[in-house]
DSSP file (Angstrom, degrees, kcal/mol; ACC not computed):
  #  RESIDUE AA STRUCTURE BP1 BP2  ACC     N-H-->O    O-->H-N    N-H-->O    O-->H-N    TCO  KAPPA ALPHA  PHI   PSI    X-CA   Y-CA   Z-CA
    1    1 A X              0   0    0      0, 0.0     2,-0.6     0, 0.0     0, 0.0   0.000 360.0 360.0 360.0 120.1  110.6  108.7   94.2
    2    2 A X    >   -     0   0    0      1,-0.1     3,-1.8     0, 0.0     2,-1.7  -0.791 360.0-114.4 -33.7  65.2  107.4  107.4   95.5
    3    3 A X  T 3> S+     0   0    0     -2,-0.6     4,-0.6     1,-0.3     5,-0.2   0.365 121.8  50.7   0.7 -43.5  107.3  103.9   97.9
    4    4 A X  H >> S+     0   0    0     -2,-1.7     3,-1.6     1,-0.3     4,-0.5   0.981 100.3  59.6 -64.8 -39.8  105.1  102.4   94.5
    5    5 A X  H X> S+     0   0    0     -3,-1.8     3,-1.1     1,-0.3     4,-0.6   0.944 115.6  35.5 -74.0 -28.3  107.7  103.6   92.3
    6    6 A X  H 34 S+     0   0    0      1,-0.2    -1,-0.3     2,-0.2    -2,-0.2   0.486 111.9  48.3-117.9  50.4  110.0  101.1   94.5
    7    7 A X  H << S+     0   0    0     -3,-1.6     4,-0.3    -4,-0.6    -1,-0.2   0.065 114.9  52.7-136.1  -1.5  108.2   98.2   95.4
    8    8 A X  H << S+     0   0    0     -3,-1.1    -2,-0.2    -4,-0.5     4,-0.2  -0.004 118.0  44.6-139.0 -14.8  107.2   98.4   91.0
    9    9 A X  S  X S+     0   0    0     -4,-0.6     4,-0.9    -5,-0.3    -2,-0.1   0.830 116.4  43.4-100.2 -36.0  111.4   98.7   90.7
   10   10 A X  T  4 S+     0   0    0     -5,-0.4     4,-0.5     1,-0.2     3,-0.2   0.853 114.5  44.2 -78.9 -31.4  111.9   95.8   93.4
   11   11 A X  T  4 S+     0   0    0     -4,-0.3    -1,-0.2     1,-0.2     3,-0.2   0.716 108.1  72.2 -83.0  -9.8  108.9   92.9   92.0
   12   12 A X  T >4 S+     0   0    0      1,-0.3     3,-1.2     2,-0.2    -2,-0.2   0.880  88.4  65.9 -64.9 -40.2  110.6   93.9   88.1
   13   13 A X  T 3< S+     0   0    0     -4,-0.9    -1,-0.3     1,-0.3    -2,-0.2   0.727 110.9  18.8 -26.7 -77.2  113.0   92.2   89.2
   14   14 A X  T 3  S+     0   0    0     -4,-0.5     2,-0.7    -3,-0.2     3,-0.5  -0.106  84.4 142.8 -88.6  25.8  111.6   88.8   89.5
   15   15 A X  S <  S+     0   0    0     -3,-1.2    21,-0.2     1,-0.2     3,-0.1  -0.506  80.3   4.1 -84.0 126.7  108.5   89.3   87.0
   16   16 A X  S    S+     0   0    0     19,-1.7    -1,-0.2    -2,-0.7    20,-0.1   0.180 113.7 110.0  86.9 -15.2  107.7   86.0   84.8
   17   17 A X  S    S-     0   0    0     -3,-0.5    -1,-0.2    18,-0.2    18,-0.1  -0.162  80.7-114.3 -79.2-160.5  110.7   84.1   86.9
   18   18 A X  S    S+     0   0    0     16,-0.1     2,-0.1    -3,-0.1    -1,-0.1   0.579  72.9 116.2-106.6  -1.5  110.2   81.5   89.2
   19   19 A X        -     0   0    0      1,-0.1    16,-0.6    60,-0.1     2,-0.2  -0.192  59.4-128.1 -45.9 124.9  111.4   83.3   92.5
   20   20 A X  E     -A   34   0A   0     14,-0.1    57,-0.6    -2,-0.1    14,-0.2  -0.553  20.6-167.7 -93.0 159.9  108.9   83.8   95.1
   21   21 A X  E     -AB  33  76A   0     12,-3.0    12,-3.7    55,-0.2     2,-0.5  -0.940  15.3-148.4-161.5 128.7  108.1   86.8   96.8
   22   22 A X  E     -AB  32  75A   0     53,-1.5    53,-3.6    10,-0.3     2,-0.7  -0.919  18.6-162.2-119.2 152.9  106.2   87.3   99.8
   23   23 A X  E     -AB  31  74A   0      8,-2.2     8,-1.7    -2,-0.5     2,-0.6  -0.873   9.6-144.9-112.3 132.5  104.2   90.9   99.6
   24   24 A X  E     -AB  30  73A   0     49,-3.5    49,-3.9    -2,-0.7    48,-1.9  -0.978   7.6-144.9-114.1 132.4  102.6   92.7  103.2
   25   25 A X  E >   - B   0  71A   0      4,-2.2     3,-1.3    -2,-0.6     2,-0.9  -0.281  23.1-102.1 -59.9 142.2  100.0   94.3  103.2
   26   26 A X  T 3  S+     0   0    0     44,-0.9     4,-0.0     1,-0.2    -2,-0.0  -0.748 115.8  37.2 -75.2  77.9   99.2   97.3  105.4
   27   27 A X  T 3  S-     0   0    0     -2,-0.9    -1,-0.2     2,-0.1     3,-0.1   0.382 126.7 -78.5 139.3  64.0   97.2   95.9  107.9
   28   28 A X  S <  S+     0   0    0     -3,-1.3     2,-0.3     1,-0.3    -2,-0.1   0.294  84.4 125.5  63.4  22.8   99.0   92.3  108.4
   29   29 A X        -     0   0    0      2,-0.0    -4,-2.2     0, 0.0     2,-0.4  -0.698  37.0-174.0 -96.6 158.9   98.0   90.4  105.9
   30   30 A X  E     -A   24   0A   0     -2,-0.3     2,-0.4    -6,-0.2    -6,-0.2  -0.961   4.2-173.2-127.9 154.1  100.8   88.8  103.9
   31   31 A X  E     -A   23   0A   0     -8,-1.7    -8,-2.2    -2,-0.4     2,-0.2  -0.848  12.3-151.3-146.4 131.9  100.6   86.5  100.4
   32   32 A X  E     +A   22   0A   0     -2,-0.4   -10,-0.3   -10,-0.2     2,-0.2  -0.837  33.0  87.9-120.6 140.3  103.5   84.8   98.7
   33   33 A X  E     -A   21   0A   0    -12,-3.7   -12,-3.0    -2,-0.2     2,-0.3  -0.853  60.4 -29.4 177.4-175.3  104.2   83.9   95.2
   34   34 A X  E     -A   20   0A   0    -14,-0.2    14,-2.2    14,-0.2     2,-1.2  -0.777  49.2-119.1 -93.2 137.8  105.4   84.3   91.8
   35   35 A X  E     +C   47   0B   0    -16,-0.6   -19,-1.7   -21,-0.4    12,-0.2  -0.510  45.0 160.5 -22.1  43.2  105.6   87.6   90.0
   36   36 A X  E     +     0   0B   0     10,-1.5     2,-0.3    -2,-1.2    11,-0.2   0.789  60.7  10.3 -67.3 -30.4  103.2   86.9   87.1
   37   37 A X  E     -C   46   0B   0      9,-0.6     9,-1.3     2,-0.0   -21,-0.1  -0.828  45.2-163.3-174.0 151.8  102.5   90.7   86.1
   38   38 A X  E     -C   45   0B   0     -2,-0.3     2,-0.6     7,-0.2     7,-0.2  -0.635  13.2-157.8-149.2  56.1  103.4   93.7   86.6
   39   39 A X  E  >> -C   44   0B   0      5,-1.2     4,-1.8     1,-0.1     5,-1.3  -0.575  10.1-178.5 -76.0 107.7  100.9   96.5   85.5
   40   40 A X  T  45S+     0   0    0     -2,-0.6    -1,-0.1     2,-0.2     5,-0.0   0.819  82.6  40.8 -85.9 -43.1  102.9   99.4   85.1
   41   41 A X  T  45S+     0   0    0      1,-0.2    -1,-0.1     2,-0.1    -2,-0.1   0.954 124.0  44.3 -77.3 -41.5   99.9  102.1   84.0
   42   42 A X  T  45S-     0   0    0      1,-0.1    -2,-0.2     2,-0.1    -1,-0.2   0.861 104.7-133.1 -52.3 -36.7   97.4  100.2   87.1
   43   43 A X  T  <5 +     0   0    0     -4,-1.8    26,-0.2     1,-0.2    -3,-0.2   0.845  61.7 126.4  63.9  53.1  100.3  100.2   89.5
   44   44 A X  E   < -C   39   0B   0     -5,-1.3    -5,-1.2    23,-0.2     2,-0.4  -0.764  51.8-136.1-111.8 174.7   99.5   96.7   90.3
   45   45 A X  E     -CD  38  66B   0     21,-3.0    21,-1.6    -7,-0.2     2,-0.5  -0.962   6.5-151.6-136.7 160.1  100.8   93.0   90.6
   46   46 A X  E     -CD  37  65B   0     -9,-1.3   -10,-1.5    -2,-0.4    -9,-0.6  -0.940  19.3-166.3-114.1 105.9   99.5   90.0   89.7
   47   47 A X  E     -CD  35  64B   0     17,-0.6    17,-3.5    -2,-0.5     2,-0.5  -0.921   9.6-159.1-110.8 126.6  100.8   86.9   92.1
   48   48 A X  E >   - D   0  63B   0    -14,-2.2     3,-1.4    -2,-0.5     5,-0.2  -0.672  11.6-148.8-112.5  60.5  100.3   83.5   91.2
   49   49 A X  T 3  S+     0   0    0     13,-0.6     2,-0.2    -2,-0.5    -1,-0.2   0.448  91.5   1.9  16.4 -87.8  100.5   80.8   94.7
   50   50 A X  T 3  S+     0   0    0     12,-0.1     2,-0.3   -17,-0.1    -1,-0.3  -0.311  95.6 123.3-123.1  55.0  101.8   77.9   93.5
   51   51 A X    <   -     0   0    0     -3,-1.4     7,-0.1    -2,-0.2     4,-0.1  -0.708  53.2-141.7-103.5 163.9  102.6   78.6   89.3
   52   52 A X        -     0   0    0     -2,-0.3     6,-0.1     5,-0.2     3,-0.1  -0.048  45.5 -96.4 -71.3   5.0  106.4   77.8   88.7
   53   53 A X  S    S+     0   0    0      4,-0.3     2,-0.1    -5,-0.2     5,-0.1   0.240  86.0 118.2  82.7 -26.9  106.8   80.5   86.4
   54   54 A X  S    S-     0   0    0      3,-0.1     3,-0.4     1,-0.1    -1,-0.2  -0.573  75.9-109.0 -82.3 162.8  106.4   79.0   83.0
   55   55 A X  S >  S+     0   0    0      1,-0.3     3,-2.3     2,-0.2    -1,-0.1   0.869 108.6  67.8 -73.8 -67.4  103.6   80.1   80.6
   56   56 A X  T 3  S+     0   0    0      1,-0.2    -1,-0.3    -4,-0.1     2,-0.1   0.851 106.3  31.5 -22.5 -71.5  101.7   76.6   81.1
   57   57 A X  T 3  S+     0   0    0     -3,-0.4     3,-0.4     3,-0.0     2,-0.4  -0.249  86.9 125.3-113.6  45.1  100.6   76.7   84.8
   58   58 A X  S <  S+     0   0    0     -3,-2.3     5,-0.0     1,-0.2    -3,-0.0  -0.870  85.7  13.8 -89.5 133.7  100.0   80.9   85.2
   59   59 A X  S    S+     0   0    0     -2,-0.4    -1,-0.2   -11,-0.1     4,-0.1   0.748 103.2  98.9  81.0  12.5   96.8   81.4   86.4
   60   60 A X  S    S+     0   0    0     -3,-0.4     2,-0.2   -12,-0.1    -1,-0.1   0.598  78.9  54.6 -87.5 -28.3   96.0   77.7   87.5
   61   61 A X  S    S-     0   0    0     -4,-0.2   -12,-0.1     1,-0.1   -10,-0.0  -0.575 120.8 -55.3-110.4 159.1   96.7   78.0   91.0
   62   62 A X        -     0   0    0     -2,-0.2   -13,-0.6   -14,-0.1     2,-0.5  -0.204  63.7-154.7 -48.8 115.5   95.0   80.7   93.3
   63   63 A X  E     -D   48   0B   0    -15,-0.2     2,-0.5    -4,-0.1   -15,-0.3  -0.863  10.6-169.6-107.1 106.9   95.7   84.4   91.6
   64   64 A X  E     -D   47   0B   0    -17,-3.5     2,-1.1    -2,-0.5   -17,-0.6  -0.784  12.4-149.1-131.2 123.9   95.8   87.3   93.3
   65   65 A X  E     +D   46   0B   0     -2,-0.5     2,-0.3   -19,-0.2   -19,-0.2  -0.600  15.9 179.6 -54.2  87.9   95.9   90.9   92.5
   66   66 A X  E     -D   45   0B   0    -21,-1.6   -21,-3.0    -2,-1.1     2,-1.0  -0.557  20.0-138.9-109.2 122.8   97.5   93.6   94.5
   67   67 A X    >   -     0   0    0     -2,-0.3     3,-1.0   -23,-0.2   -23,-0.2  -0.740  23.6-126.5-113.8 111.2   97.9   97.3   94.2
   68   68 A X  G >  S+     0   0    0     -2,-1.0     3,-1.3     1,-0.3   -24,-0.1   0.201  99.9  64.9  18.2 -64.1  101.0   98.8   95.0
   69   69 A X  G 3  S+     0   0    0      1,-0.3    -1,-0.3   -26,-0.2   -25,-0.1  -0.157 100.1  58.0-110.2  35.0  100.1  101.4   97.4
   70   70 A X  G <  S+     0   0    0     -3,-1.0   -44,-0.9   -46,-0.0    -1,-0.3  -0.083  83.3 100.4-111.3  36.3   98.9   98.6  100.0
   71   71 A X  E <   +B   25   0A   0     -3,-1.3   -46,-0.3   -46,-0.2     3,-0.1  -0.905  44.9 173.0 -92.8 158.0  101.8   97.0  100.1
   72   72 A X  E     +     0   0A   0    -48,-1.9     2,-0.3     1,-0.6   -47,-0.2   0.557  64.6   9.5-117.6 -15.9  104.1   97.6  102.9
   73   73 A X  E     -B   24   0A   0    -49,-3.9   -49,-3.5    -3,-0.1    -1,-0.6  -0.899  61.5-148.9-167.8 144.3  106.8   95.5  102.7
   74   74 A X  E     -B   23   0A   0    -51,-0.3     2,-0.6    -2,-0.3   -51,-0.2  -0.991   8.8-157.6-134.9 117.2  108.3   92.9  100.0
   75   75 A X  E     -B   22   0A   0    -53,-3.6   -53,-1.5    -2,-0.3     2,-1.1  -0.884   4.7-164.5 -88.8 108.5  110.1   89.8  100.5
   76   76 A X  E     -B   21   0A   0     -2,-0.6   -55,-0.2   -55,-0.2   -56,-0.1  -0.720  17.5-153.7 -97.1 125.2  112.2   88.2   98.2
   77   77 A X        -     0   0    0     -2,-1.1     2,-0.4   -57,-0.6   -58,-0.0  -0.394  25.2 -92.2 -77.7 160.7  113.0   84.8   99.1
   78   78 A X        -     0   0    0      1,-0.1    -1,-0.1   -59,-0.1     2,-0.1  -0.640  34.7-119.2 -90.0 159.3  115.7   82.9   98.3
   79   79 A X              0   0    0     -2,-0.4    -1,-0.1     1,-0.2   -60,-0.1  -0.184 360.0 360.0 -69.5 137.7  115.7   80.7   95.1
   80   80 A X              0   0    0     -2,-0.1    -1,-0.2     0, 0.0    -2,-0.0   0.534 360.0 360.0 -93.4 360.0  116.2   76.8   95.8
């Protein structure tokens, strides 16, 4: 199994809820969010700052796209 295949097993996990996740990057940058997307053929994620998870306010708030094989490490926070 391939690091993408489990960092694509570990954000499935929380994709479309409201659980935040913060994702590092390979060379020390970090960004935290919601799960919005998942792009399974792209082997990216889609992270959405400050959405809550419902359908309404994705994609209002600062959006940012990430591909898999620069991440290095994935946080899942816990939910409040």
């Amino acid at each position: 199994m391939e690091i993408v295949d489990i960092w694509m097993d570990v954000l499935s996990s929380v994709e479309g809820g409201q659980q935040r996740v913060t994702v590092h990057l390979y060379g020390g940058q970090s960004l935290k969010g919601v799960v919005v997307e998942l792009d399974r053929a792209r082997k990216s994620v889609v992270l959405d700052e400050f959405a809550q998870g419902s359908a309404v306010t994705r994609h209002e708030s600062p959006v940012h796209t990430i591909l898999l094989s620069a991440v290095q490490a994935v946080t899942v926070h816990k939910q409040e």
